[in-house]
Backbone as numpy.savetxt, mean C-alpha at the origin, in Angstrom:
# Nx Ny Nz CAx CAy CAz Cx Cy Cz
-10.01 11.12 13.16 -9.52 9.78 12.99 -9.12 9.59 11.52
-7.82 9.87 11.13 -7.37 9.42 9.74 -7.80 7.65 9.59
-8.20 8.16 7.96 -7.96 6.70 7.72 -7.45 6.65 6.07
-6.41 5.71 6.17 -5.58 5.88 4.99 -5.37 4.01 4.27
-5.75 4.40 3.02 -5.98 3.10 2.49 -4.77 2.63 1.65
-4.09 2.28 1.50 -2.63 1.78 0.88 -3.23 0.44 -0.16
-2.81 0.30 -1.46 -3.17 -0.55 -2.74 -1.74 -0.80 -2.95
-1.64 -2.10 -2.95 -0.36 -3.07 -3.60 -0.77 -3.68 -4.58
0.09 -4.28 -5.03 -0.20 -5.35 -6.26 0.45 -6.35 -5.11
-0.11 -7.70 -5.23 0.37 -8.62 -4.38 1.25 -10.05 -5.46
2.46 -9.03 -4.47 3.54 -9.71 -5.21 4.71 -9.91 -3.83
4.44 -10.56 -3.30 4.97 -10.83 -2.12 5.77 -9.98 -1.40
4.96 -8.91 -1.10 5.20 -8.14 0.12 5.89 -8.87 1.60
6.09 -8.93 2.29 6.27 -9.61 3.52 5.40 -8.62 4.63
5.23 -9.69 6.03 4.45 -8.91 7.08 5.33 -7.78 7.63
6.29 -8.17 7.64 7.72 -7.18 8.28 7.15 -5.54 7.14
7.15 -6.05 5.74 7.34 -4.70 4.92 6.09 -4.00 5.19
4.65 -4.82 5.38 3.62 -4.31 5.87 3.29 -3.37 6.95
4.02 -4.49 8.16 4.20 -3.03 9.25 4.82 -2.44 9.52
6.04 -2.28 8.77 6.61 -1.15 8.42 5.85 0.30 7.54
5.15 -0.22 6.82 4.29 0.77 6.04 3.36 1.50 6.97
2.48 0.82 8.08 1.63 1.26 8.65 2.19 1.99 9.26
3.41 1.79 9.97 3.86 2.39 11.42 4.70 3.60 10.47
5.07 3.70 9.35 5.43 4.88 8.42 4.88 5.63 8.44
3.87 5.49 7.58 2.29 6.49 7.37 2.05 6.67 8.66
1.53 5.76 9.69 1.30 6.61 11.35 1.79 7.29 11.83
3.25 7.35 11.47 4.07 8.37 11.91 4.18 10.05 11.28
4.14 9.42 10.12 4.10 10.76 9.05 2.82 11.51 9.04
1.57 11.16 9.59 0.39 12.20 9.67 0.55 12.33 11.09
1.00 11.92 11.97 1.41 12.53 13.33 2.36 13.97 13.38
3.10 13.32 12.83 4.32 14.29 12.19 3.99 15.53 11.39
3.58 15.52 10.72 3.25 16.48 9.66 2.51 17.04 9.95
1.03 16.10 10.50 -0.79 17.00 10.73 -1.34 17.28 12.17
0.27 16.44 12.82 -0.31 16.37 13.89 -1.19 15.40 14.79
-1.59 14.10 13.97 -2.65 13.16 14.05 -2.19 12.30 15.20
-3.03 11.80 16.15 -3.14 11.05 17.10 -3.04 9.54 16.79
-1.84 9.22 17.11 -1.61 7.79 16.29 -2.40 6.57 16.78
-3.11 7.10 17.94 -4.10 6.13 18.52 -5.45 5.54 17.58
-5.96 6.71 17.03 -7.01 6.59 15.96 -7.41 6.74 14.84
-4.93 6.45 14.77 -5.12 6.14 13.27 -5.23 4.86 12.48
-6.06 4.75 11.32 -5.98 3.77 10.78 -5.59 3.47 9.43
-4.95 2.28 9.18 -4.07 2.21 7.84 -4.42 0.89 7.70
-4.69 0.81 6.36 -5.58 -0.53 5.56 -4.38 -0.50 4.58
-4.13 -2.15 4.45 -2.99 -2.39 3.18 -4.15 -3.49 2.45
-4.75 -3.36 0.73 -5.47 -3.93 0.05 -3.87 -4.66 -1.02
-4.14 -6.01 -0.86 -3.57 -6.67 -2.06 -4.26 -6.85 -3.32
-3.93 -6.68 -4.09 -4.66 -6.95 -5.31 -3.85 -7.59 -6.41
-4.64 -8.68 -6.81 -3.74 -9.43 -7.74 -3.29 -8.68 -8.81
-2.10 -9.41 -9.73 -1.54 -8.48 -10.60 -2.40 -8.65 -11.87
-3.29 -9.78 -12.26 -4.12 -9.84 -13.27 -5.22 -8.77 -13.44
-5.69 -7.63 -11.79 -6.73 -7.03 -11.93 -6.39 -5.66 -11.37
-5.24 -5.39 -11.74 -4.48 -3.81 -11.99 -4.03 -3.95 -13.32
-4.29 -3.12 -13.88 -3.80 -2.44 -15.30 -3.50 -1.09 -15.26
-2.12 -0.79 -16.11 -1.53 0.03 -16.38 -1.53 -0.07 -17.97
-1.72 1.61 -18.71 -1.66 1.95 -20.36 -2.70 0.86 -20.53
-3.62 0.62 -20.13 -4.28 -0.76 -21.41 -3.94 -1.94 -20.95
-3.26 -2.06 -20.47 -3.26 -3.91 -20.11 -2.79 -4.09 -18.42
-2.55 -5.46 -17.82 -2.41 -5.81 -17.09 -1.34 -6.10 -16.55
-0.33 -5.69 -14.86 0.36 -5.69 -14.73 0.93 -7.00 -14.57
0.34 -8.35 -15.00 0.91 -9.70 -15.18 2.01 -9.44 -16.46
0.77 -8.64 -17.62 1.57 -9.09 -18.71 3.18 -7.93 -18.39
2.56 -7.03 -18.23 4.08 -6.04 -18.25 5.36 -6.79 -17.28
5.20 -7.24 -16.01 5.88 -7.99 -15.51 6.54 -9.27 -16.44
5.85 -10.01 -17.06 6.49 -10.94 -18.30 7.22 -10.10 -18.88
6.96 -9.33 -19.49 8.24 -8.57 -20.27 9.00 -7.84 -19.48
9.33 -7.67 -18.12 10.64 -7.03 -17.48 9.86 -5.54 -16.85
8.94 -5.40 -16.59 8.58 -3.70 -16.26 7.82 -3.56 -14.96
């Protein structure tokens, strides 16, 4: 039973782009490993952009400046 955990920064994803992701990845370890898409599972975690950091700081501030 795969289980595959997917981390966003939540920055308005939509539900459409969400299950699109799942049914991606379900497909692609079917595909590739062979995996039974019945008992697979795929977790999408939002996480605000104040509590991901990239180089040292936070992807709020890099977003203010264009990145």
């Amino acid at each position: 039973m795969p289980y595959v955990n997917i981390r966003i920064t939540k920055e308005n994803a939509t539900s459409d782009q969400k299950a699109l992701l799942i049914k991606g990845v379900t497909n692609l370890l079917q595909e590739v490993l062979g995996k039974n898409p019945q008992t697979t599972v795929v977790v999408i975690d939002e996480v605000e952009t104040e509590n991901w950091g990239i180089g040292g700081e936070t992807v709020t501030e890099r977003r203010k400046r264009g990145e």
